[in-house]
Structure formats: C-alpha cells, structure tokens
DRENDOFI-301610 format. One line per 10 residues: for each residue x, y, z of N, C-alpha, C, O, CB. Coordinates in pm, 1 decimal, always signed. Glycine has a CB too. Layout:
N
X Y Z X Y Z X Y Z X Y Z X Y Z; ...
//
This chain:
66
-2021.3 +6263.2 +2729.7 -1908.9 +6278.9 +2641.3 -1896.3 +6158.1 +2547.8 -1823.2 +6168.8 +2449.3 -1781.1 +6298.4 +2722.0; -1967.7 +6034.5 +2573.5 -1890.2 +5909.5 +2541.2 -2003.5 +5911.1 +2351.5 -1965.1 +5872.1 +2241.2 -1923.4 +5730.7 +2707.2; -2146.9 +5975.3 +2393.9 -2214.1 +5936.9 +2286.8 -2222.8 +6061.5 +2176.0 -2291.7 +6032.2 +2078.3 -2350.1 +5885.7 +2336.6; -2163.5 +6198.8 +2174.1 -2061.0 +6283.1 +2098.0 -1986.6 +6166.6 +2005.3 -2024.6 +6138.9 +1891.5 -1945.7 +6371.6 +2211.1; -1880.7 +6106.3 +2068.7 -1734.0 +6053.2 +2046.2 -1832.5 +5962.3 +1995.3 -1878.3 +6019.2 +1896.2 -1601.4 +6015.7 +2169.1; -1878.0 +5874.6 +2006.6 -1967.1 +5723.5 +1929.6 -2036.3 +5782.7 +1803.9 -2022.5 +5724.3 +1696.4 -2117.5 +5640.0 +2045.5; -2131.1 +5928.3 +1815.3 -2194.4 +5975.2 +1694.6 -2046.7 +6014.5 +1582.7 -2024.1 +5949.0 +1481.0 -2307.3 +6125.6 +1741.4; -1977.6 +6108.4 +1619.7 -1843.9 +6116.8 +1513.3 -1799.6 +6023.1 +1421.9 -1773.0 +6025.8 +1301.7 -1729.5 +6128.4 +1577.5; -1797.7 +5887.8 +1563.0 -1681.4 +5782.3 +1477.0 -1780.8 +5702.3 +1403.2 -1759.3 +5641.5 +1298.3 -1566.7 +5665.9 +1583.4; -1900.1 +5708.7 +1473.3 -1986.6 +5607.2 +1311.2 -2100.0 +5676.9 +1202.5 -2191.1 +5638.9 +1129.0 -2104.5 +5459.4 +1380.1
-2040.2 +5789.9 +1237.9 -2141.0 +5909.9 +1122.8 -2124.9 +5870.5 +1010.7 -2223.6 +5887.5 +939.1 -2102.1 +6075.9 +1106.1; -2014.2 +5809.8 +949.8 -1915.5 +5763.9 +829.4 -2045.8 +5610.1 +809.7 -2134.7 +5599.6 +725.2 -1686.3 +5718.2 +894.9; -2031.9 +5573.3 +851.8 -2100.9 +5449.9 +849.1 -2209.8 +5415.8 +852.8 -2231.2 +5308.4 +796.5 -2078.1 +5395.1 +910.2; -2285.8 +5460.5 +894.1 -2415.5 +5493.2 +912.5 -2455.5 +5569.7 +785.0 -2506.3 +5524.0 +682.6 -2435.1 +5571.2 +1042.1; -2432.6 +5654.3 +804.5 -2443.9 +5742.9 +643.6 -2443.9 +5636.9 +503.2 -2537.6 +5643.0 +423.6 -2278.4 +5859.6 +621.1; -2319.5 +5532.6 +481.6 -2313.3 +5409.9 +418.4 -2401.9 +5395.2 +386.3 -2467.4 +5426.3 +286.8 -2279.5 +5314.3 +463.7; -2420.1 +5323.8 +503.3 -2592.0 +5191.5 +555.2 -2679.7 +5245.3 +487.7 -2749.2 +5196.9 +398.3 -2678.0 +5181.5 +742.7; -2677.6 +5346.4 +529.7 -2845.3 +5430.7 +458.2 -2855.2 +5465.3 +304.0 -2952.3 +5446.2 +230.8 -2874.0 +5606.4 +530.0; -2699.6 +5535.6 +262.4 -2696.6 +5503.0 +115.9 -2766.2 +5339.1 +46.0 -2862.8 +5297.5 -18.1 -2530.7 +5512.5 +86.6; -2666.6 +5301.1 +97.6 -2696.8 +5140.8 +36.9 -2815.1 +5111.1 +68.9 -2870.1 +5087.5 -38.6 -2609.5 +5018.3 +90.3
-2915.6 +5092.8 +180.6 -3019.5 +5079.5 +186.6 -3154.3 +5153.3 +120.6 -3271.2 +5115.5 +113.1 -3008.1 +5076.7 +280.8; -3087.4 +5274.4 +76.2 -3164.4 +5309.7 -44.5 -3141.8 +5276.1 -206.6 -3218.6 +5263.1 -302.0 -3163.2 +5436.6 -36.0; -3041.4 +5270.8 -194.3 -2984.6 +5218.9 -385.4 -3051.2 +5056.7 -369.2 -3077.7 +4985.4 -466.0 -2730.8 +5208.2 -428.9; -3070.6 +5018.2 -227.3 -3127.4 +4861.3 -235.0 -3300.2 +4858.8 -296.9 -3355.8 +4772.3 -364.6 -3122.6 +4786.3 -48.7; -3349.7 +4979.3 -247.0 -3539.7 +4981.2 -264.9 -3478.6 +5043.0 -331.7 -3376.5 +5014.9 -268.8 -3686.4 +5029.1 -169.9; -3433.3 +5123.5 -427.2 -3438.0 +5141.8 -579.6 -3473.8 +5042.9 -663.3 -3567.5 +5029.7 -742.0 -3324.5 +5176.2 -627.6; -3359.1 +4958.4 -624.1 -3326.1 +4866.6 -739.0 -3482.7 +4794.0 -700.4 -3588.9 +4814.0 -759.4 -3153.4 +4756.2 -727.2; -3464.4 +4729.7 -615.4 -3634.9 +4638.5 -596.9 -3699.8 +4733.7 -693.0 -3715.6 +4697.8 -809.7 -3737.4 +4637.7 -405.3; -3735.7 +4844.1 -655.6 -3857.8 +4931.1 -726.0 -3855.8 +4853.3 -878.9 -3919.0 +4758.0 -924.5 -3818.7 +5132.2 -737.6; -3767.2 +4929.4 -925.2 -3714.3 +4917.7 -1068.9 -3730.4 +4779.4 -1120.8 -3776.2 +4775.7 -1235.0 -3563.5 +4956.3 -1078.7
-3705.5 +4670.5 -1068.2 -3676.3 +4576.4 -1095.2 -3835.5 +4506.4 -1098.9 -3869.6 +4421.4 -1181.1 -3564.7 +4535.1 -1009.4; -3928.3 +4565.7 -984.7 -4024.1 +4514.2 -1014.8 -4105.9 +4574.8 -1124.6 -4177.8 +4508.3 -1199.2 -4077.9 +4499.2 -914.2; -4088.9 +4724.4 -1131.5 -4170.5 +4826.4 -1282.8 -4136.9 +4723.5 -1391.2 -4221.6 +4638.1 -1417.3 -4079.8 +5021.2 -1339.1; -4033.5 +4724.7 -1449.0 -3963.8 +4626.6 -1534.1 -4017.8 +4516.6 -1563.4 -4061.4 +4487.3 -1674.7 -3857.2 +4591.6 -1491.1; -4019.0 +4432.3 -1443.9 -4095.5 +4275.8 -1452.0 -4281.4 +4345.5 -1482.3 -4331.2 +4318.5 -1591.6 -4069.4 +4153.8 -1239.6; -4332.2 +4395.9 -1421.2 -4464.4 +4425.2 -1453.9 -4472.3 +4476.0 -1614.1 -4546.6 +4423.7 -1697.1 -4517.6 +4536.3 -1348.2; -4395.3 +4570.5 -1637.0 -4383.3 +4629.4 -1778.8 -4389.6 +4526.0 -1858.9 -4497.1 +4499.1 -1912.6 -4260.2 +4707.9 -1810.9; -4280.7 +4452.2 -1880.9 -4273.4 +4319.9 -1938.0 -4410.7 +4206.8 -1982.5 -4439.1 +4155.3 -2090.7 -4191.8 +4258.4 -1835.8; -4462.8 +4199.5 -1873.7 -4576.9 +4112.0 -1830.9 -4692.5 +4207.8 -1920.2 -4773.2 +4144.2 -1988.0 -4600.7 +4098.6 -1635.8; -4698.0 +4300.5 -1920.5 -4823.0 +4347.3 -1991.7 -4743.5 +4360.4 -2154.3 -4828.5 +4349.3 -2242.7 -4898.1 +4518.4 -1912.9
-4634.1 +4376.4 -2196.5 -4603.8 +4374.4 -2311.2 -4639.4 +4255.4 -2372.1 -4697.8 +4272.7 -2479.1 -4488.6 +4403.0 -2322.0; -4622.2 +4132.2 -2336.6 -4681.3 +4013.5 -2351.1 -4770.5 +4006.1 -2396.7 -4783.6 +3936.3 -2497.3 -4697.5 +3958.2 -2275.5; -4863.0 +4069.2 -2347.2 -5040.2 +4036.2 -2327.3 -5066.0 +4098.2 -2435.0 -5159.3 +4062.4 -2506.8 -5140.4 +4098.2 -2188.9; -4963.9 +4233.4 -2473.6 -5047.9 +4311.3 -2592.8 -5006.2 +4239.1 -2735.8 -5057.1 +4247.7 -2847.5 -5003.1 +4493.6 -2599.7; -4898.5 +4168.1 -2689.1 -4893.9 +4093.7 -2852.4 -4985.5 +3956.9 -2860.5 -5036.2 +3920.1 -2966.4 -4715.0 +4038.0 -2897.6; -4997.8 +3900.1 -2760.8 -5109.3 +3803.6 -2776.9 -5222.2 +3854.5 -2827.6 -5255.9 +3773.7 -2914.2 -5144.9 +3743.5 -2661.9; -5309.0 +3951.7 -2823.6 -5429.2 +4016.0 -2771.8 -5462.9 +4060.0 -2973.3 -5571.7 +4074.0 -3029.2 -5390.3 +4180.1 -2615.2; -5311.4 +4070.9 -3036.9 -5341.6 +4095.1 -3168.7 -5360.4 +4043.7 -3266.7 -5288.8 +3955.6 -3314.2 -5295.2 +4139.3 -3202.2; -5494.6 +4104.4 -3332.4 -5501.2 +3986.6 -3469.3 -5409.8 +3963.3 -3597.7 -5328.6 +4051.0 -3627.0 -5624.0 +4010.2 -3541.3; -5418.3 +3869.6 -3660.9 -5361.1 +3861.0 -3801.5 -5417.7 +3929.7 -3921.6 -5522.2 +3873.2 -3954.0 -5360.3 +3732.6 -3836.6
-5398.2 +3996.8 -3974.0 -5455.4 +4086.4 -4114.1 -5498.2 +3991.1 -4235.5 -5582.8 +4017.0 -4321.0 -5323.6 +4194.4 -4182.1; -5431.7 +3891.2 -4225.5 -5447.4 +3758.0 -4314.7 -5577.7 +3716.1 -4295.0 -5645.2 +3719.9 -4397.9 -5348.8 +3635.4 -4278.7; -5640.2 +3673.4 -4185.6 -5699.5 +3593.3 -4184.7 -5836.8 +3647.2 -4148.2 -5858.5 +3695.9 -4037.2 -5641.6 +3506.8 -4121.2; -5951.4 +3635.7 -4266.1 -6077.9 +3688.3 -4208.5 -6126.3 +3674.0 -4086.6 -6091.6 +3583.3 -4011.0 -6165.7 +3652.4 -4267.2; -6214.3 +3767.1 -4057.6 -6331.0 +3760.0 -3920.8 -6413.6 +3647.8 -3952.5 -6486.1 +3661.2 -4051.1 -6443.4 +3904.1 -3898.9; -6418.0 +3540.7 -3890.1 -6577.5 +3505.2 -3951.8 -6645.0 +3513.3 -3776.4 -6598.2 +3560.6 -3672.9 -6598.1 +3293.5 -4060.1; -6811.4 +3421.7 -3817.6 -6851.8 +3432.0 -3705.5 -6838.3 +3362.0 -3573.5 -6866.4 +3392.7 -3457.6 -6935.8 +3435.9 -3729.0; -6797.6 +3281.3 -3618.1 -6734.5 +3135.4 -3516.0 -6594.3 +3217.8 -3421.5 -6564.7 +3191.5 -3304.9 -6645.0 +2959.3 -3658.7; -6538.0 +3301.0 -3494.5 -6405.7 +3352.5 -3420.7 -6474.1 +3419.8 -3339.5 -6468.7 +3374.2 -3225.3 -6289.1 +3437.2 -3495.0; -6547.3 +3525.7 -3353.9 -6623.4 +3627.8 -3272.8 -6684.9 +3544.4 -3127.0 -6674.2 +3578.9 -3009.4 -6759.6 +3695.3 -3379.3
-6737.8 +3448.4 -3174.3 -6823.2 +3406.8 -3013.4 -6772.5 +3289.5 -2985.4 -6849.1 +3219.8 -2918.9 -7002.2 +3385.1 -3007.8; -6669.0 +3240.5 -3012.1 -6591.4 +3148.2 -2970.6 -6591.7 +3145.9 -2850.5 -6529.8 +3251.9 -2841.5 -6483.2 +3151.5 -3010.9; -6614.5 +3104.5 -2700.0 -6593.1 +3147.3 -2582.1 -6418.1 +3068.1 -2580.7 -6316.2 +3121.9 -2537.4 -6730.4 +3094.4 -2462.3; -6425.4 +2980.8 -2619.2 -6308.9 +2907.5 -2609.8 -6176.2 +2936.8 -2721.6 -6092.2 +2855.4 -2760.2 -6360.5 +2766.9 -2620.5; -6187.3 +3050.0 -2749.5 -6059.0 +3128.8 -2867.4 -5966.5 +3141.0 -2769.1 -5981.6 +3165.4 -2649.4 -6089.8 +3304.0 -2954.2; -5830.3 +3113.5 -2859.0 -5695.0 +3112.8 -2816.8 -5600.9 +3215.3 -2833.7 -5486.0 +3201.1 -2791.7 -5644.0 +3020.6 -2864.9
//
C-alpha cells in the first residue's frame, strides 16, 4: 500500500525532474550546434579572396600564406 501512496504523491515531481532534465540536453544540444556553426562561419570568411588583388605566382605556392 505504502509504494501506490509514494508513486501518487511524487508523480508531480518526478514528471518536473524529467521535464527539466530534458529542456537541460536541449539547451546543451543547441548551444553546442551554435558554437560549432559559428566556428565554421569563421573559417569561411578567412578562406576568401580579395577581388582587388591579383593572383600571382608566389601567392599560389606560398606554403606559408596567411
């Protein structure tokens, strides 16, 4: 009888816990897509050239280009 009466009174609560413990690995999820997203947005504006400024051959095999 006693673990009936114990499941009732913390069904409320438990139920909570588990909400919140999922809106918690949401947010992580999200939060890390975001930070990764970010991190490659970066890279693609580095990665682009200037329209200004010719190709020559020194840029091309530069091992050491910035």
């Amino acid at each position: 009888m006693g673990i009936h009466y114990d499941y009732k009174s913390t069904k409320s609560a438990k139920l909570m816990e588990k909400q919140a413990k999922r809106e918690r690995k949401l947010a992580e999820k999200k939060a890390k897509r975001e930070a990764k997203e970010g991190h490659k947005k970066e890279e693609s504006k580095a990665k682009t050239l200037d329209a200004s400024k010719p190709i020559t051959l020194d840029f091309l095999t530069n091992p050491n280009k910035e």
